[in-house]
GUGUZA-491464 format. One record per atom (N, C-alpha, C): residue in three letters; y, z, x. Coordinates in steps of 0.1 Angstrom, whole numbers, padded with zeros to 4 digits, always signed. Layout:
alaYZX/...
//
This chain:
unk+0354+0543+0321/unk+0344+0543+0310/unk+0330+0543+0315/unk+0330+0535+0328/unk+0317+0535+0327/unk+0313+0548+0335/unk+0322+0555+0342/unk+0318+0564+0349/unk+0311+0577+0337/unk+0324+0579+0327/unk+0316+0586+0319/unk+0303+0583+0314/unk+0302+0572+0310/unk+0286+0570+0307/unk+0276+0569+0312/unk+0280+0569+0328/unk+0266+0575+0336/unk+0266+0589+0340/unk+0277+0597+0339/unk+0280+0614+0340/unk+0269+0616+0326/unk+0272+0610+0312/unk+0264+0614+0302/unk+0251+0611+0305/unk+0245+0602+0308/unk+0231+0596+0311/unk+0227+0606+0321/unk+0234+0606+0335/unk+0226+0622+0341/unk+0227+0634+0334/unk+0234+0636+0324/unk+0229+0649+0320/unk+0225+0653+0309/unk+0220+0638+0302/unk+0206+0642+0298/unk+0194+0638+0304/unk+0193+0635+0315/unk+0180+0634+0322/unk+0177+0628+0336/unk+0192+0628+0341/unk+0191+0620+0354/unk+0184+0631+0364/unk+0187+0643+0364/unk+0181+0657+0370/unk+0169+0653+0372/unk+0164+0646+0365/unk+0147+0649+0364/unk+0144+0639+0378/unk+0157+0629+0380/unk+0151+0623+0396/unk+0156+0630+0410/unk+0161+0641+0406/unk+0161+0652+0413/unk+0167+0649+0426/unk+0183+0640+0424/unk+0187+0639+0432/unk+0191+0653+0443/unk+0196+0650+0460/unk+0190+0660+0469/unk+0206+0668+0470/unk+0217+0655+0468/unk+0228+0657+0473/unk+0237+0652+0460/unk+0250+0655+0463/unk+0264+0647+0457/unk+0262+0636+0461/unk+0260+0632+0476/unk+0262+0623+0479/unk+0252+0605+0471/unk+0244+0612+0471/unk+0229+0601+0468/unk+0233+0602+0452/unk+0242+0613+0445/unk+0242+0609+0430/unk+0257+0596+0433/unk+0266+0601+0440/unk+0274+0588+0441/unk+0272+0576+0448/unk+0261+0576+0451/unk+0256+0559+0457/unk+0248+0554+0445/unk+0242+0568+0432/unk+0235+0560+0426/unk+0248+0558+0411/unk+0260+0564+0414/unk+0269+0564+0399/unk+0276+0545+0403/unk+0276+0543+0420/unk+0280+0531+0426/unk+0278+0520+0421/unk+0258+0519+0423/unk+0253+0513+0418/unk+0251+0506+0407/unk+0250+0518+0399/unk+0257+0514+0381/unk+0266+0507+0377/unk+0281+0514+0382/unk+0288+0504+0380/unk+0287+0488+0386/unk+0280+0487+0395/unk+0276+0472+0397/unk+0269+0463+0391/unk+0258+0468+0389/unk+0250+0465+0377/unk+0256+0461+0364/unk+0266+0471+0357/unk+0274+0467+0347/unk+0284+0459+0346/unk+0289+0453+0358/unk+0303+0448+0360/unk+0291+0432+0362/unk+0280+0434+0370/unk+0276+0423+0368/unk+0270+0417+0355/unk+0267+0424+0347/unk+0260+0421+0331/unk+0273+0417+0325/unk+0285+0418+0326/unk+0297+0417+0322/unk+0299+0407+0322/unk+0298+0400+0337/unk+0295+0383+0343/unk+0292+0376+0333/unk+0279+0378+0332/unk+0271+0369+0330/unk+0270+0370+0317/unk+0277+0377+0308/unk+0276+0375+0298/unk+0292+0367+0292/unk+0300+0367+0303/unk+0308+0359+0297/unk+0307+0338+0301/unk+0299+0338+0309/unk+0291+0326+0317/unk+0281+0320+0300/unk+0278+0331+0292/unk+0269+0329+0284/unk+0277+0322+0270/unk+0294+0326+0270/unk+0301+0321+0263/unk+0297+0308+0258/unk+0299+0300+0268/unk+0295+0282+0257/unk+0285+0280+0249/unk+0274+0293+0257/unk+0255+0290+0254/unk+0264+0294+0233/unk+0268+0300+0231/unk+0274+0311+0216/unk+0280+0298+0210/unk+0290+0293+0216/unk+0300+0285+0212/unk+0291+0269+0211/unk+0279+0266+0216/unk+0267+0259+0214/unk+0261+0261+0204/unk+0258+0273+0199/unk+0253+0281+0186/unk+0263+0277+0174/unk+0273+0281+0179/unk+0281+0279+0166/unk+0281+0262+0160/unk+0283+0256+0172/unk+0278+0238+0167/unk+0269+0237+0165/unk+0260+0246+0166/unk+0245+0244+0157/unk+0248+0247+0144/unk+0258+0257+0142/unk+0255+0261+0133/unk+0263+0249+0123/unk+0270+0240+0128/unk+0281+0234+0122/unk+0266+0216+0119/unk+0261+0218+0129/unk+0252+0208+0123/unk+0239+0212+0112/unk+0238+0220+0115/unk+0231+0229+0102/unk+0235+0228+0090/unk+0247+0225+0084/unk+0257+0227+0078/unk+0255+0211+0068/unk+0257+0200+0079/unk+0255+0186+0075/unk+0244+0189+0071/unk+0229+0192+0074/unk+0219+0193+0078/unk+0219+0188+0061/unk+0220+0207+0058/unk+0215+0207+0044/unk+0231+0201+0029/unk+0236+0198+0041/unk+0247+0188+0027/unk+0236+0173+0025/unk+0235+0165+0040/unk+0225+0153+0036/unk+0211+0161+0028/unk+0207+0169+0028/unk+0191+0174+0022/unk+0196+0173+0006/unk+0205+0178+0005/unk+0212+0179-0008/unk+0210+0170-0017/unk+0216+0161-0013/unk+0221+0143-0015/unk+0212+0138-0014/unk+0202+0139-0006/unk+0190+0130-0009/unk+0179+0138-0017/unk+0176+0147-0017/unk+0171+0156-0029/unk+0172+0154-0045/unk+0186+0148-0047/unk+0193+0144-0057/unk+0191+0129-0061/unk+0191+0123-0054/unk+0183+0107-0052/unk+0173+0110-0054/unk+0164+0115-0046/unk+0151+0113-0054/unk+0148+0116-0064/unk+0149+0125-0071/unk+0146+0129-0083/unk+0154+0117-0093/unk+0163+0110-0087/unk+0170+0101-0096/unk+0158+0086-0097/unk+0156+0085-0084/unk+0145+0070-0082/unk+0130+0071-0077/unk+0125+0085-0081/unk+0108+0084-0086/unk+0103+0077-0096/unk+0093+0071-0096/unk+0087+0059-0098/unk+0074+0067-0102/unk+0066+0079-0113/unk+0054+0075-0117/unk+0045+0067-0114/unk+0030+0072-0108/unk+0019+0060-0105/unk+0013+0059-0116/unk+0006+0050-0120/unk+0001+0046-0134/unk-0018+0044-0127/unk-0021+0054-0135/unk-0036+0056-0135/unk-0042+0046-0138/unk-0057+0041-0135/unk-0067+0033-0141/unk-0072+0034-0150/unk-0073+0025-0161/unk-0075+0028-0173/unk-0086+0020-0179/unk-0096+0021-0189/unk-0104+0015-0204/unk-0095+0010-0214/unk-0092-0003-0211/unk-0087-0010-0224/unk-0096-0014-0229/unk-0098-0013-0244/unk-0102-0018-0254/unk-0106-0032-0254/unk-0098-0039-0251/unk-0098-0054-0252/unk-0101-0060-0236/unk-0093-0057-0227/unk-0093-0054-0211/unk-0106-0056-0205/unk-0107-0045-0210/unk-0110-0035-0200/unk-0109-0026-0185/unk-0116-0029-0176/unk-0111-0024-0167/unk-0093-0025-0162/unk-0086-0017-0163/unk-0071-0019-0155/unk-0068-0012-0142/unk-0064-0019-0134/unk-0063-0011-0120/unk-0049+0000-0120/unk-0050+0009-0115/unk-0038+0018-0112/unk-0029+0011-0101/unk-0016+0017-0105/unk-0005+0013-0098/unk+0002+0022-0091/unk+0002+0021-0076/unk+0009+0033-0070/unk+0024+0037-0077/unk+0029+0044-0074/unk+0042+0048-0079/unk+0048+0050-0065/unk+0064+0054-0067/unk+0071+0057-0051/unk+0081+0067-0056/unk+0081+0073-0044/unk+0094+0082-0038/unk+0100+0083-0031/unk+0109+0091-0025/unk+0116+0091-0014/unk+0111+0103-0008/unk+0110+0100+0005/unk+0106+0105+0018/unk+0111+0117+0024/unk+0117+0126+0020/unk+0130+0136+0021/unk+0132+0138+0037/unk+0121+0139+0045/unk+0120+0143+0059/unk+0122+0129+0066/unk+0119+0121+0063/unk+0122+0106+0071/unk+0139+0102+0066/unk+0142+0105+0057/unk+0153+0099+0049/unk+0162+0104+0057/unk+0160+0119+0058/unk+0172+0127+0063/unk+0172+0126+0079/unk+0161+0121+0087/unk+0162+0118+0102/unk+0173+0102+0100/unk+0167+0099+0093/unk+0177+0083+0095/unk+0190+0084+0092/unk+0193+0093+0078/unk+0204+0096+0077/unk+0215+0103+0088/unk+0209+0113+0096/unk+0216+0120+0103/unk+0216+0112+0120/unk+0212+0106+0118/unk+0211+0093+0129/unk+0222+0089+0126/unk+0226+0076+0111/unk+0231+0065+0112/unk+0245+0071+0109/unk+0245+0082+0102/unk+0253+0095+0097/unk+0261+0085+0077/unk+0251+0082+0075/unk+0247+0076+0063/unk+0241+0076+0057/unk+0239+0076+0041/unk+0229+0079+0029/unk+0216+0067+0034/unk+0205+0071+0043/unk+0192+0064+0047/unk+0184+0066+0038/unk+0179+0059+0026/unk+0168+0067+0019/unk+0154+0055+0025/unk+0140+0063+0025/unk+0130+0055+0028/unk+0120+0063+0019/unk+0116+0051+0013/unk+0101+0056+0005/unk+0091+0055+0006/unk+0082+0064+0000/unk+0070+0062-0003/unk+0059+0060-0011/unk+0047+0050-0008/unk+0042+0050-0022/unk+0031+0064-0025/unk+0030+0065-0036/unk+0023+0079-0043/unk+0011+0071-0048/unk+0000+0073-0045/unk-0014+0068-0056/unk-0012+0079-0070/unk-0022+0068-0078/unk-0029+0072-0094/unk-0037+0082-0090/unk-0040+0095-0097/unk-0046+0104-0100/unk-0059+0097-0105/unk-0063+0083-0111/unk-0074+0081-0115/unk-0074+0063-0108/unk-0083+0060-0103/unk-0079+0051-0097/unk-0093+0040-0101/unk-0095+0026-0098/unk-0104+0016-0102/unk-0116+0023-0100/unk-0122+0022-0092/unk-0133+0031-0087/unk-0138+0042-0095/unk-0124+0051-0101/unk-0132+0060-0110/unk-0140+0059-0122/unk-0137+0042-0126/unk-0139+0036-0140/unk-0158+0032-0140/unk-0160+0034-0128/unk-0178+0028-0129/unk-0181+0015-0131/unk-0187+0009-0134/unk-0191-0004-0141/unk-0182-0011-0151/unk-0175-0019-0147/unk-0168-0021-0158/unk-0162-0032-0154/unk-0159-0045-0159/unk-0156-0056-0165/unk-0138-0055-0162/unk-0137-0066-0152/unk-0121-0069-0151/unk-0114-0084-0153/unk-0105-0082-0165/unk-0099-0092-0164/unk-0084-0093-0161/unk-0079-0082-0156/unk-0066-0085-0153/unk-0062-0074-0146/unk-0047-0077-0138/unk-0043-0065-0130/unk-0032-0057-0136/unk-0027-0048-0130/unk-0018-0042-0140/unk-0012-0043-0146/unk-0004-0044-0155/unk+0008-0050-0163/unk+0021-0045-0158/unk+0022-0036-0150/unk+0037-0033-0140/unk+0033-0040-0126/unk+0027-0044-0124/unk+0025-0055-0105/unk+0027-0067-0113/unk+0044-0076-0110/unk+0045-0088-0109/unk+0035-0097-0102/unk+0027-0092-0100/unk+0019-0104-0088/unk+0007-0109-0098/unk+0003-0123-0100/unk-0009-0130-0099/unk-0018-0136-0090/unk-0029-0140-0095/unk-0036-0144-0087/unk-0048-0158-0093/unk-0049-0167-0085/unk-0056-0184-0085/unk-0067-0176-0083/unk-0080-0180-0091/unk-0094-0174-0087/unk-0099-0189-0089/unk-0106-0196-0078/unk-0109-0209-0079/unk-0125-0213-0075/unk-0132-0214-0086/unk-0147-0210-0089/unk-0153-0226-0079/unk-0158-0225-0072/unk-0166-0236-0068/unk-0178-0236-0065/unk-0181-0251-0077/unk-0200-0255-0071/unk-0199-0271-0071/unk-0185-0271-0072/unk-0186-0289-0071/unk-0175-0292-0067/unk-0173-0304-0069/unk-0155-0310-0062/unk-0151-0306-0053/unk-0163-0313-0041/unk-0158-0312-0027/unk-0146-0323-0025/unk-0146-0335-0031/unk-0130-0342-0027/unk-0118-0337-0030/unk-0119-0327-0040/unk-0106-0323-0048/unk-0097-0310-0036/unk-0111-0303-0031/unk-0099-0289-0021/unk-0102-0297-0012/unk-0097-0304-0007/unk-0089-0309+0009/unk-0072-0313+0004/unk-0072-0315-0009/unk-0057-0315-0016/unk-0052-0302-0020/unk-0061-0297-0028/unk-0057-0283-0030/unk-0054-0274-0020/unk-0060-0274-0009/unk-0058-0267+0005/unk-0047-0269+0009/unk-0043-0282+0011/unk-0029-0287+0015/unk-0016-0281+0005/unk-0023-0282-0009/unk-0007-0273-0017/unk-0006-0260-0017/unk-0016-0254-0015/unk-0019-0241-0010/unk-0007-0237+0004/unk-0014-0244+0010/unk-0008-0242+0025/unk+0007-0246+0028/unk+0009-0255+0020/unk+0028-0256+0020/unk+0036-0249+0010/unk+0030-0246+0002/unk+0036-0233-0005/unk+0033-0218-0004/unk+0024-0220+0008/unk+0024-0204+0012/unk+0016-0193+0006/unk+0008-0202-0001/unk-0002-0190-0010/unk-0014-0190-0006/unk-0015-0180-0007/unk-0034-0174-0008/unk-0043-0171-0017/unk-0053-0178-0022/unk-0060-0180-0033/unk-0074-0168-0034/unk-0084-0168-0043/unk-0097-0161-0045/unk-0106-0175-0047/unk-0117-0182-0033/unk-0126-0188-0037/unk-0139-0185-0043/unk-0141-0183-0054/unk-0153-0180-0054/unk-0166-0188-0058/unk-0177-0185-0048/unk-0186-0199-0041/unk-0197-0194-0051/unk-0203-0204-0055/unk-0217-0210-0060/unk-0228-0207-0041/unk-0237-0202-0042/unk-0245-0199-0033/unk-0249-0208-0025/unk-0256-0222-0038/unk-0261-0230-0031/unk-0252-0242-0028/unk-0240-0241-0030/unk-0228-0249-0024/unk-0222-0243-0014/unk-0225-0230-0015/unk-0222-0226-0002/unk-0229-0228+0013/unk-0242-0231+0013/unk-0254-0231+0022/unk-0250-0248+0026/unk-0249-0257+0018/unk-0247-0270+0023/unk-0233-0275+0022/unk-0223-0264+0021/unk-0212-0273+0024/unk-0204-0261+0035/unk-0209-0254+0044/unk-0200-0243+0056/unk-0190-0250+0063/unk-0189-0263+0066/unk-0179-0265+0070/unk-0167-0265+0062/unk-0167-0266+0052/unk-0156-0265+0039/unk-0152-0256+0037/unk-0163-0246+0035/unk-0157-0230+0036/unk-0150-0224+0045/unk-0158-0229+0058/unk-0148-0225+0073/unk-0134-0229+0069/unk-0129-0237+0065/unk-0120-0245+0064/unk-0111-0239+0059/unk-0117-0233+0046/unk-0112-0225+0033/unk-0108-0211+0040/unk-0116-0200+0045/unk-0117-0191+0054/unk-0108-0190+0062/unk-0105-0208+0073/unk-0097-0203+0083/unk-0080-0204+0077/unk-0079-0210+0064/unk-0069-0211+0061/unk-0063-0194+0052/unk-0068-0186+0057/unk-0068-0172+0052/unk-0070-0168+0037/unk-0076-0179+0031/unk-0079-0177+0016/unk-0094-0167+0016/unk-0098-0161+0004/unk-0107-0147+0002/unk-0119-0154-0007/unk-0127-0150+0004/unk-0139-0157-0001/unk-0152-0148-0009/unk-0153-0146-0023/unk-0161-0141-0027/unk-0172-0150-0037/unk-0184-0142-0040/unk-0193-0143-0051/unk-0193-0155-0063/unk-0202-0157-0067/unk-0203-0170-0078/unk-0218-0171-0079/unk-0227-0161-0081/unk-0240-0163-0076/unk-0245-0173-0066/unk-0256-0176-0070/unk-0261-0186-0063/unk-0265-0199-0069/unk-0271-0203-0079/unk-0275-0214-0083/unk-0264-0218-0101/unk-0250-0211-0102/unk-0246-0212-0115/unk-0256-0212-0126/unk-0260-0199-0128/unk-0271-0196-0142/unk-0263-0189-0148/unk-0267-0189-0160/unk-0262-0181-0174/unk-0268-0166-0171/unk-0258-0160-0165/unk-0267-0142-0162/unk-0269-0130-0168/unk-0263-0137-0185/unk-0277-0131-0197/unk-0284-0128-0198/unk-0289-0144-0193/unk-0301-0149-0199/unk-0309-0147-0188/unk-0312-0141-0174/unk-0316-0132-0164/unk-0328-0119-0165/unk-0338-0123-0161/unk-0340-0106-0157/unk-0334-0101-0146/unk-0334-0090-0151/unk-0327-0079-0140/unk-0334-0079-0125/unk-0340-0088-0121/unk-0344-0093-0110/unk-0340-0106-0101/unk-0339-0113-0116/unk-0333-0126-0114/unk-0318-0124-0110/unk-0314-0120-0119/unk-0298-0116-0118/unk-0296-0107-0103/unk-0301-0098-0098/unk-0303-0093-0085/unk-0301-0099-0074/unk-0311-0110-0074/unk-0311-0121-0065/unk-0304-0131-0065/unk-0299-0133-0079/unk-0290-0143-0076/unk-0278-0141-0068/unk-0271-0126-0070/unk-0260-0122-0065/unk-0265-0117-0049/unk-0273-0113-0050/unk-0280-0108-0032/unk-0280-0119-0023/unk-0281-0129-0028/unk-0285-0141-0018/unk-0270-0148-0014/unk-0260-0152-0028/unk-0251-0152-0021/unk-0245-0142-0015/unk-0241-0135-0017/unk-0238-0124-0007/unk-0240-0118+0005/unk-0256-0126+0011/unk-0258-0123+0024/unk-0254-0133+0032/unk-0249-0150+0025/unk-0243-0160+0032/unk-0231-0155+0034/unk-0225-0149+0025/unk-0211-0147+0027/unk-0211-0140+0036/unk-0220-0130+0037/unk-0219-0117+0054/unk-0223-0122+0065/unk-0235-0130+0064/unk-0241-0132+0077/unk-0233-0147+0077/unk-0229-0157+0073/unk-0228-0167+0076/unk-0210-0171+0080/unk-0204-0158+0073/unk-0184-0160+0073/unk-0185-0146+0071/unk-0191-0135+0079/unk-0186-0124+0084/unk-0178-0118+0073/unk-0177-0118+0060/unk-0170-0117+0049/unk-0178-0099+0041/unk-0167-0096+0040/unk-0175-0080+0032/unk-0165-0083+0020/unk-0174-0089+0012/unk-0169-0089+0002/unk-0168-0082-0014/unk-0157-0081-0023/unk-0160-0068-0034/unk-0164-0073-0044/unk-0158-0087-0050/unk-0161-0091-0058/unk-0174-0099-0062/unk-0170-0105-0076/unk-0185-0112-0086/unk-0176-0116-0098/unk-0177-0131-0099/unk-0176-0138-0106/unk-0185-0142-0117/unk-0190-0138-0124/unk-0202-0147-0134/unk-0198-0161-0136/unk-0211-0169-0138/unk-0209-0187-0136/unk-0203-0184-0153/unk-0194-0193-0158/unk-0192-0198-0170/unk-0184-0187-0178/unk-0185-0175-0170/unk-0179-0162-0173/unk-0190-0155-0186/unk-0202-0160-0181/unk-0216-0153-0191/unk-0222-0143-0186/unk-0219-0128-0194/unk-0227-0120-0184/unk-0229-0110-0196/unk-0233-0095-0193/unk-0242-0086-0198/unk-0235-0077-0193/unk-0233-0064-0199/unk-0236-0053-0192/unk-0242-0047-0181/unk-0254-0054-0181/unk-0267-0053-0170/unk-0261-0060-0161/unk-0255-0073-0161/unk-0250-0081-0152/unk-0238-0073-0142/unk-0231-0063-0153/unk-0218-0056-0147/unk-0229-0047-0136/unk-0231-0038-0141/unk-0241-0028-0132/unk-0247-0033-0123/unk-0259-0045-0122/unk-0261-0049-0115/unk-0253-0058-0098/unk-0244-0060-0098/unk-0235-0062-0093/unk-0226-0051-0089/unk-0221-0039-0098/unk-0218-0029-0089/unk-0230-0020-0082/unk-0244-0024-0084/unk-0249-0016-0074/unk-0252-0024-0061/unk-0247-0038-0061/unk-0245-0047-0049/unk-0230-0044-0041/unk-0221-0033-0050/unk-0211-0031-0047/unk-0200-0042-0047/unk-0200-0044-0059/unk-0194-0054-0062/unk-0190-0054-0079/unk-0178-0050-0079/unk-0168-0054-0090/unk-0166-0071-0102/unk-0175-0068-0110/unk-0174-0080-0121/unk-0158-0081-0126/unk-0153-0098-0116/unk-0140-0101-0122/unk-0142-0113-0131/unk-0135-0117-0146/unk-0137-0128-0152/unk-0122-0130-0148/unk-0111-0135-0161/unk-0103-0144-0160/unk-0089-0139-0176/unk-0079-0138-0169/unk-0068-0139-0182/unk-0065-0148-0186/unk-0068-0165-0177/unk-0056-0168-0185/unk-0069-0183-0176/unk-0071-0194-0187/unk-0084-0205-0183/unk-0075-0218-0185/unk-0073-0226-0176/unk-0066-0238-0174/unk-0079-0249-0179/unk-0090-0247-0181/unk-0095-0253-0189/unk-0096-0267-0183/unk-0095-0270-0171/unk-0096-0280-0158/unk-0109-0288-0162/unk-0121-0282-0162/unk-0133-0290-0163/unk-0129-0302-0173/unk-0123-0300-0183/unk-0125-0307-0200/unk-0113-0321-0193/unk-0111-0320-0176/unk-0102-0328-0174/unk-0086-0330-0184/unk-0079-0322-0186/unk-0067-0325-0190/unk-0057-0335-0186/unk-0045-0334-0192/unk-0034-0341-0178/unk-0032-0327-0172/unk-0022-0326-0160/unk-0017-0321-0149/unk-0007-0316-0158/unk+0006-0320-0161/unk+0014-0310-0171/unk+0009-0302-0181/unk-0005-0304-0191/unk-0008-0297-0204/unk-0014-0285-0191/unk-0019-0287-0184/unk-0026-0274-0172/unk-0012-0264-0167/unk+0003-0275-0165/unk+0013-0263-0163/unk+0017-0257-0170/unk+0016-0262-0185/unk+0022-0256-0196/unk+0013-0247-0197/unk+0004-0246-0198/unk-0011-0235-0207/unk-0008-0223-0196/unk-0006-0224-0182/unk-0007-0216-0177/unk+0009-0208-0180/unk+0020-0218-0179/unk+0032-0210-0177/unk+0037-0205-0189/unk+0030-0211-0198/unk+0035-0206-0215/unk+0028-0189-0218/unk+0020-0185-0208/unk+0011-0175-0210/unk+0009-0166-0203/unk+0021-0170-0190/unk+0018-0163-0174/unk+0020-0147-0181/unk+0016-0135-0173/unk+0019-0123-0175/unk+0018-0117-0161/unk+0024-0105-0159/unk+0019-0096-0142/unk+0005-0095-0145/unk-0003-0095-0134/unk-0017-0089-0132/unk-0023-0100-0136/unk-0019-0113-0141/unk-0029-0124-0144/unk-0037-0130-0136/unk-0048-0129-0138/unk-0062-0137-0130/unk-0063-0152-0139/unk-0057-0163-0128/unk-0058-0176-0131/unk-0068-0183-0128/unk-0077-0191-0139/unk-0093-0199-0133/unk-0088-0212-0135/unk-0091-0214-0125/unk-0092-0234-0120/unk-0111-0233-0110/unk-0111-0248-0114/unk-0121-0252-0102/unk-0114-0264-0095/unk-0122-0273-0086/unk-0116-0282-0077/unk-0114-0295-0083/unk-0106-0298-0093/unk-0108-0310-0100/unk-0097-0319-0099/unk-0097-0329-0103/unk-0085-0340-0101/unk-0071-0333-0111/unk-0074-0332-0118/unk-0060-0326-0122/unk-0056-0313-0119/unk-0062-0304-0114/unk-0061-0294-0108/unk-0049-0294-0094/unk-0056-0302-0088/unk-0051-0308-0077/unk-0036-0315-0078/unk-0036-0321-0085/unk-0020-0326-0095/unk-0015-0318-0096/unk-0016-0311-0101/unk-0012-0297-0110/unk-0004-0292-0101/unk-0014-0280-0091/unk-0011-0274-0083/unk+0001-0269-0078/unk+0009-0278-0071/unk+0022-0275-0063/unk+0031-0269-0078/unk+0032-0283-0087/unk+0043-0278-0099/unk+0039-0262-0105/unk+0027-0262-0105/unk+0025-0245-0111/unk+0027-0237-0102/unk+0026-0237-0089/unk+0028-0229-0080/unk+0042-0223-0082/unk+0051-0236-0079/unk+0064-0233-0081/unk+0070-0227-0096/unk+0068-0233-0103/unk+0072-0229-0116/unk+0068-0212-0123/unk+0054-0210-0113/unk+0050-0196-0109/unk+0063-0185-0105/unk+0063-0188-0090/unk+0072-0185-0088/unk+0086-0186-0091/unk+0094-0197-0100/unk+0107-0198-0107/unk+0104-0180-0115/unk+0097-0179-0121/unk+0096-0171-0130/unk+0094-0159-0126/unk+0095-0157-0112/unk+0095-0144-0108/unk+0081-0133-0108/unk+0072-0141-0105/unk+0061-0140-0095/unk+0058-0143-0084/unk+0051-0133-0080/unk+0038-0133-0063/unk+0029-0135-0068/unk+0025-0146-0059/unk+0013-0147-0058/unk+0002-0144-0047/unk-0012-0139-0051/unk-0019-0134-0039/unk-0028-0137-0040/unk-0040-0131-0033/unk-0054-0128-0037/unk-0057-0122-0047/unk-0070-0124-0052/unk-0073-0113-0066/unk-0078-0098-0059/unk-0077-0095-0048/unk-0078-0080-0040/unk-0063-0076-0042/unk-0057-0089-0039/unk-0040-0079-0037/unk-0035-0082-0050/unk-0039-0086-0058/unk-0032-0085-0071/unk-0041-0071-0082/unk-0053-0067-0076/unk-0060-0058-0083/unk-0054-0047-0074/unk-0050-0045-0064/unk-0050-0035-0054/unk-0040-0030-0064/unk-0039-0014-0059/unk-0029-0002-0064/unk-0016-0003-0057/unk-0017-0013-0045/unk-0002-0012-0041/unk+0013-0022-0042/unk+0022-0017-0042/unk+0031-0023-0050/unk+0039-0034-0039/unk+0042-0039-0051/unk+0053-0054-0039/unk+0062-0056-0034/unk+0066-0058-0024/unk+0073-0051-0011/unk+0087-0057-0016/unk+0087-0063-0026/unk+0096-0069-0030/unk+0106-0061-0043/unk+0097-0051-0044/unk+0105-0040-0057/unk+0113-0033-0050/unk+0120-0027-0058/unk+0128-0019-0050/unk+0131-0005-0063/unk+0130+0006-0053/unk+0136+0018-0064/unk+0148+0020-0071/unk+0157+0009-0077/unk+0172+0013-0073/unk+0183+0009-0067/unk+0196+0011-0068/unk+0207+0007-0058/unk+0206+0010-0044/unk+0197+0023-0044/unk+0201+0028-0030/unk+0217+0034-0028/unk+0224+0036-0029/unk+0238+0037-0032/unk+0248+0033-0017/unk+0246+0018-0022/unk+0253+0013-0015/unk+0243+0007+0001/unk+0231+0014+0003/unk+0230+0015+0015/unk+0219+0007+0015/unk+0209+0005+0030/unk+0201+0000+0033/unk+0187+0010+0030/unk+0181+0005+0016/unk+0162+0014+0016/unk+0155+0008+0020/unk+0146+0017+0033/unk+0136+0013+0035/unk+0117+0019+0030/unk+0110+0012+0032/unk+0101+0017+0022/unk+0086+0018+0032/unk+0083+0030+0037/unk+0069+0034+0045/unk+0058+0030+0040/
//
């Protein structure tokens, strides 16, 4: 065979190398066949490289059976992010990330563990806090289980060295937010407060009514604390408390062009007017909601209080955090999308 197909090959064109003799065309018809017998070789040497292919092809196969199956999941356990919004009553509300499944991470774990792996992701709001401008916050989402302790101080230095303590054995992290000029004469407290990783923001400086303010006064009141907080606890802080929860419009603006977010309060334990310690658990737990911003200051029944609400907080199936991580858009590590079907979800 192969002889004929180098007889055809010279005669369409082998002439043109103008062999001299018979002889030099049969050293070069020799040749050929060697050439060929060796391509023959090596193409059967190449056999497993094929039969390698085909197991590709057989993992390919799974590839897109798991793509399948988890394509189908997710679309089953997407989770919508919930934009930031203008409530009427509210006002500002922070957005809530939403989650999905990861299709390219899902399907490496799966084809790893050779098991339905799903891992999610969170998706942000299309309109988020930030986009809202100036605006007045009293609560965090209404889909984030999580609240948050915002604990206003310009007095009751004896009360937080108790409160720190129930803090700290129950594991929570609070929002202090400091009076200026309690802040300048009491730093070692705050260090205190600070090192025990609680979030130290705004309370002006002298507790004034910041109504009743010129827009100078009100300026400075917030500017001055604010530069203790930076230069004195290294603190970049977002928030602004108004003293007594009295403020203006002018007060919101002015404060966000300090870069700084006006937070009040959902839900007022009403601590100053000294209560008992249980009417403080009940008011808060008869009322709790997700996204609630809880006001206490450092008082003796506060301090009483404390641990039982903490817990009773949590009976009810809340986190608690900072007022950053209970305003934040991200969700709690503690939700979950779903059954998972049967398996282990993890979440990016």
């Amino acid at each position: 065979m192969v002889r004929k197909l180098v007889f055809v090959l010279v005669s369409l064109g082998v002439a043109a190398f103008a062999f001299s003799s018979m002889e030099a065309l049969d050293t070069y018809i020799r040749e050929t066949e060697r050439l060929v017998s060796a391509n023959r070789t090596d193409t059967a040497a190449d056999r497993p490289n094929a039969a390698a292919l085909r197991a590709d092809g057989k993992s390919s196969a799974e590839e897109t059976m798991w793509r399948q199956r988890i394509l189908e999941e997710a679309e089953k356990r997407r989770i919508p992010p919930v934009d930031a919004r203008i409530d009427p009553i509210w006002k500002a509300i922070p957005g809530y990330n939403g989650l999905e499944v990861d299709v390219d991470a899902s399907l490496a774990q799966t084809l790893r563990s050779k098991e339905l792996k799903l891992v999610f992701r969170e998706v942000p709001p299309r309109i988020v806090l930030d986009d809202l401008g100036p605006q007045p916050i009293y609560k965090g989402n209404p889909n984030k289980r999580m609240v948050a302790l915002m604990i206003n101080v310009a007095w009751g230095n004896e009360h937080i060295p108790g409160m720190l303590e129930a803090l700290r054995e129950e594991k929570v992290k609070a929002t202090f937010f400091f009076d200026g000029s309690w802040l300048r004469k009491n730093t070692d407290l705050a260090r205190q407060i600070a090192s025990d990783g609680h979030e130290l923001s705004n309370h002006a400086y002298s507790h004034p009514n910041m109504s009743e303010l010129t827009r100078q006064q009100a300026s400075e009141e917030i500017a001055k604390t604010e530069k203790l907080l930076e230069e004195t606890f290294g603190v970049r802080n977002r928030w602004f408390a108004p003293p007594s929860g009295d403020y203006s419009q002018e007060t919101v603006q002015i404060a966000y062009e300090h870069g700084l977010k006006t937070v009040l309060w959902t839900l007022d334990t009403v601590d100053w007017k000294r209560p008992s310690p249980d009417w403080i658990v009940r008011r808060v737990t008869d009322r709790l909601e997700p996204g609630a911003l809880i006001l206490m200051h450092p008082t003796e029944p506060t301090r009483i209080a404390l641990p039982t609400l903490i817990r009773e907080i949590k009976r009810r199936g809340f986190a608690l955090g900072t007022v950053s991580d209970t305003l934040s858009m991200d969700r709690l590590d503690t939700e979950t999308a779903g059954d998972g079907g049967g398996k282990t979800d993890d979440k990016m």
